[in-house]
DRENMAR-147478 format. One record per residue (C-alpha): residue number from 1; chain; x, z, y. Coordinates in Angstrom, 1 decimal. Layout:
BEGIN
+------+------+--------+--------+--------+
! sevo ! zaba !      u !      w !      v !
+------+------+--------+--------+--------+
!  NUM !    A !      X !      Z !      Y !
...
+------+------+--------+--------+--------+
//
This chain:
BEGIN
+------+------+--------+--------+--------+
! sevo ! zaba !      u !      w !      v !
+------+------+--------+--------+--------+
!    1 !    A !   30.6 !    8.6 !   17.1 !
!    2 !    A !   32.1 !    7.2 !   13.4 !
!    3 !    A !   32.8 !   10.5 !   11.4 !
!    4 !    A !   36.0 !   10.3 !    9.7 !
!    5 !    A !   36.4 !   11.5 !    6.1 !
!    6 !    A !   38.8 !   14.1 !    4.8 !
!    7 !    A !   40.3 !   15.3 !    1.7 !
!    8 !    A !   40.3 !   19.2 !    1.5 !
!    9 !    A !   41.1 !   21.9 !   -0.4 !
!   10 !    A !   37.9 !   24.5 !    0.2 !
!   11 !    A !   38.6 !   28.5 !    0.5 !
!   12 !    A !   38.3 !   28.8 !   -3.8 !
!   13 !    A !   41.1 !   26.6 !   -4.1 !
!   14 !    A !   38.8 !   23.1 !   -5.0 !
!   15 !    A !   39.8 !   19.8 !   -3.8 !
!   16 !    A !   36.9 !   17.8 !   -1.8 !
!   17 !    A !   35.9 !   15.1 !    0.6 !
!   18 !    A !   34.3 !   16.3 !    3.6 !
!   19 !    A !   32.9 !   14.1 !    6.7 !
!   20 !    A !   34.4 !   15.7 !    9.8 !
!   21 !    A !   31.6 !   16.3 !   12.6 !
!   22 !    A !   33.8 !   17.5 !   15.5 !
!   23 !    A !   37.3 !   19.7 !   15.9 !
!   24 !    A !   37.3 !   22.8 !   18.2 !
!   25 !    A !   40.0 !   24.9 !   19.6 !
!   26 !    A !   39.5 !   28.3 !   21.2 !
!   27 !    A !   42.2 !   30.1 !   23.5 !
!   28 !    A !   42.1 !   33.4 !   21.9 !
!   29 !    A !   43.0 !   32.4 !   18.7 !
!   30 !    A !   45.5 !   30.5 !   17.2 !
!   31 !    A !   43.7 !   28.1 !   15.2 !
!   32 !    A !   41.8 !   25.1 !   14.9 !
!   33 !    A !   38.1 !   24.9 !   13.8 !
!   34 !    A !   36.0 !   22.0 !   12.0 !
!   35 !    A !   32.8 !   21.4 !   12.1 !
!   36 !    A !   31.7 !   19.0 !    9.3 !
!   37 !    A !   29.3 !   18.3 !    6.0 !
!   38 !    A !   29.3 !   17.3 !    2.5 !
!   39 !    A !   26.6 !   15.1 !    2.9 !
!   40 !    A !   24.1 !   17.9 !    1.0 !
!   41 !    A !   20.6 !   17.2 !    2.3 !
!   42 !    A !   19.0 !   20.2 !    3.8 !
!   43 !    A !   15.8 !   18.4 !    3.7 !
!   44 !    A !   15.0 !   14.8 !    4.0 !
!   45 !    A !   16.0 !   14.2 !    8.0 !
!   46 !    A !   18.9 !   16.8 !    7.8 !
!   47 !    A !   22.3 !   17.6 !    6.1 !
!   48 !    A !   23.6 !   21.1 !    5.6 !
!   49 !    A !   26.7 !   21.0 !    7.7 !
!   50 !    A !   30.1 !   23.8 !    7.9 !
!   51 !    A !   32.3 !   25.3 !    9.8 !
!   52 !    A !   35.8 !   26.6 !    8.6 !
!   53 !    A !   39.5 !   26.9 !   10.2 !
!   54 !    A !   41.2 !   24.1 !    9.1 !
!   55 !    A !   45.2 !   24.3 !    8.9 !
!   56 !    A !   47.3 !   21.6 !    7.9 !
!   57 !    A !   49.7 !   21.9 !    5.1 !
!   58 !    A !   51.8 !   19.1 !    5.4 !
!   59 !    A !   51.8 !   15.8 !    3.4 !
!   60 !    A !   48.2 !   15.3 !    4.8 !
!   61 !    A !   47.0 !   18.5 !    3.1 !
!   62 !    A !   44.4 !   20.3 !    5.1 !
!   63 !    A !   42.9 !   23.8 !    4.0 !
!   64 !    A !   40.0 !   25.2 !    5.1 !
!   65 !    A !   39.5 !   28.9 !    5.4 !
!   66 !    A !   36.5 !   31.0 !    6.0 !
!   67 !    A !   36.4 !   32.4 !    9.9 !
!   68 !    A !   36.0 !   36.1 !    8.8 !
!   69 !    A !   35.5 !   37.6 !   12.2 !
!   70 !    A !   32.0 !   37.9 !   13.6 !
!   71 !    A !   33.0 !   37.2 !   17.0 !
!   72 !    A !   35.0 !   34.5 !   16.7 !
!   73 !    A !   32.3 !   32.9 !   14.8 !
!   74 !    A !   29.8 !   33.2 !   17.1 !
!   75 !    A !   32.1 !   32.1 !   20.2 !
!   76 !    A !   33.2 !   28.7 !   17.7 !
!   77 !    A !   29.3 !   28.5 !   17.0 !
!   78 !    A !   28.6 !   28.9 !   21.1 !
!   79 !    A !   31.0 !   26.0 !   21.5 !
!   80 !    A !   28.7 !   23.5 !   18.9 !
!   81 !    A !   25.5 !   24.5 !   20.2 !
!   82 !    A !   26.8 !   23.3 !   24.0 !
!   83 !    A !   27.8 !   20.1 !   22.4 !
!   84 !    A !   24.6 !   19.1 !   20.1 !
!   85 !    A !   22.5 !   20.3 !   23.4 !
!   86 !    A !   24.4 !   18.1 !   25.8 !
!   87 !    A !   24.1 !   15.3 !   23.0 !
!   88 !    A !   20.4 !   16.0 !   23.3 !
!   89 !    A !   20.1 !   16.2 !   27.2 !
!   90 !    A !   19.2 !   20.1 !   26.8 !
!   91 !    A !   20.5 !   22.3 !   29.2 !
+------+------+--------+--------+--------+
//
């Protein structure tokens, strides 16, 4: 899959590019979730990598905002891990 590269402004307000992994949706709650990187190497094989709320501003303005609630980050984390472990062939 080609990532696709966005211009942001981060929760403190800062404009930046981001490379968008994959875009989630859950149900429950009313908003859309990105998962995505910087391009900051972890170590030499891996790149740290996000996951925010993304809302769209208008004007092709996106925001990102920190998912504050514990549950709803674990059920958006839930919804990556099933997707990098069918990636993988892990069940």
């Amino acid at each position: 899959m080609e990532s696709m590269e966005l211009n942001v402004i981060n929760e403190k307000g800062q404009h930046e590019k981001i490379k968008v992994l994959s875009f989630y949706q859950l149900t429950e709650y009313d908003h859309e979730y990105i998962f995505y990187t910087k391009g900051e190497e972890a170590d030499s094989n891996n790149v740290w990598t996000y996951i925010s709320i993304i809302k769209d501003v208008g004007n092709s303005k996106y925001v990102l905002e920190k998912i504050t609630n514990p549950v709803e980050e674990s059920k958006v984390e839930e919804l990556i891990n099933q997707e990098v472990a069918g990636i993988m062939g892990i069940r």
